[in-house]
C-alpha positions as CSV (number, residue, x, y, z in Angstrom):
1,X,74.7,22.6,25.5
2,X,76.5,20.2,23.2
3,X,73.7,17.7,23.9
4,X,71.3,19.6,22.0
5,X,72.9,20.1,18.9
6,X,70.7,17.9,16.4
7,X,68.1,19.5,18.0
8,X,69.7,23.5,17.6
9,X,70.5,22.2,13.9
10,X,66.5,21.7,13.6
11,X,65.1,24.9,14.9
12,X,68.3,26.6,12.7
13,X,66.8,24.2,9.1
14,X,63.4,25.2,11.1
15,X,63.7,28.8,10.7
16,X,65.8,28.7,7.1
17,X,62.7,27.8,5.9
18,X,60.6,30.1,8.0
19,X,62.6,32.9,6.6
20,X,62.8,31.2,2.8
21,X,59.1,31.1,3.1
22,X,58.6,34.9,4.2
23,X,61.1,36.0,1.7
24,X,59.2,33.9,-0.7
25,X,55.7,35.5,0.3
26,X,57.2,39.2,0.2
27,X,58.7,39.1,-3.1
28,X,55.4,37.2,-4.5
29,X,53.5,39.7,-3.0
30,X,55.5,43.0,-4.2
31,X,55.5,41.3,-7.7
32,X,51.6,40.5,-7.1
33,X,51.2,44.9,-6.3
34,X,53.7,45.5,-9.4
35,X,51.4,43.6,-11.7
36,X,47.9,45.3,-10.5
37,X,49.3,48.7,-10.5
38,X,50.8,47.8,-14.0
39,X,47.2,46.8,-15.0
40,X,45.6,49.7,-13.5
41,X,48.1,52.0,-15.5
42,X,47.3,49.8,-18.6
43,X,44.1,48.4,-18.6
44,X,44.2,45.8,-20.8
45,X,47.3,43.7,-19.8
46,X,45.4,40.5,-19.6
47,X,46.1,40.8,-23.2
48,X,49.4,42.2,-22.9
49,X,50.4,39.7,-20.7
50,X,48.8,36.7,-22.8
51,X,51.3,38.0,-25.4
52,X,53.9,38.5,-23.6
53,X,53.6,34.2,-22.4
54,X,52.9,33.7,-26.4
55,X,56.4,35.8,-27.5
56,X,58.2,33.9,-24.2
C-alpha cells in the first residue's frame, strides 16, 4: 500500500482536475443558459452586452 503512493498521489492530482474541469464545464454551461434565456427575454442584448464590455 505504501508502495503505491506517488502513484495514489497521481490518480488523487488526476481526478482534482477531472472534477476542476467538470465544475468548470457546469458553471460555463449554467452561465452559457443564463445568457440565452437573458437574450430571449431581451432580444437585443448583443447590443446590450457590447455595451456592457464598452462601460467595463
Amino acid at each position: 500500500m505504501y508502495t503505491s503512493k506517488p502513484l495514489s498521489g497521481q490518480k488523487g492530482m488526476a481526478l482534482a482536475l477531472t472534477l476542476l474541469f467538470l465544475l468548470i464545464l457546469v458553471m460555463g454551461g449554467s452561465l452559457f443558459v443564463i445568457a440565452s434565456q437573458t437574450e430571449i427575454k431581451h432580444g437585443s442584448s448583443y447590443t446590450r452586452r457590447m455595451e456592457a464590455l464598452s462601460v467595463a
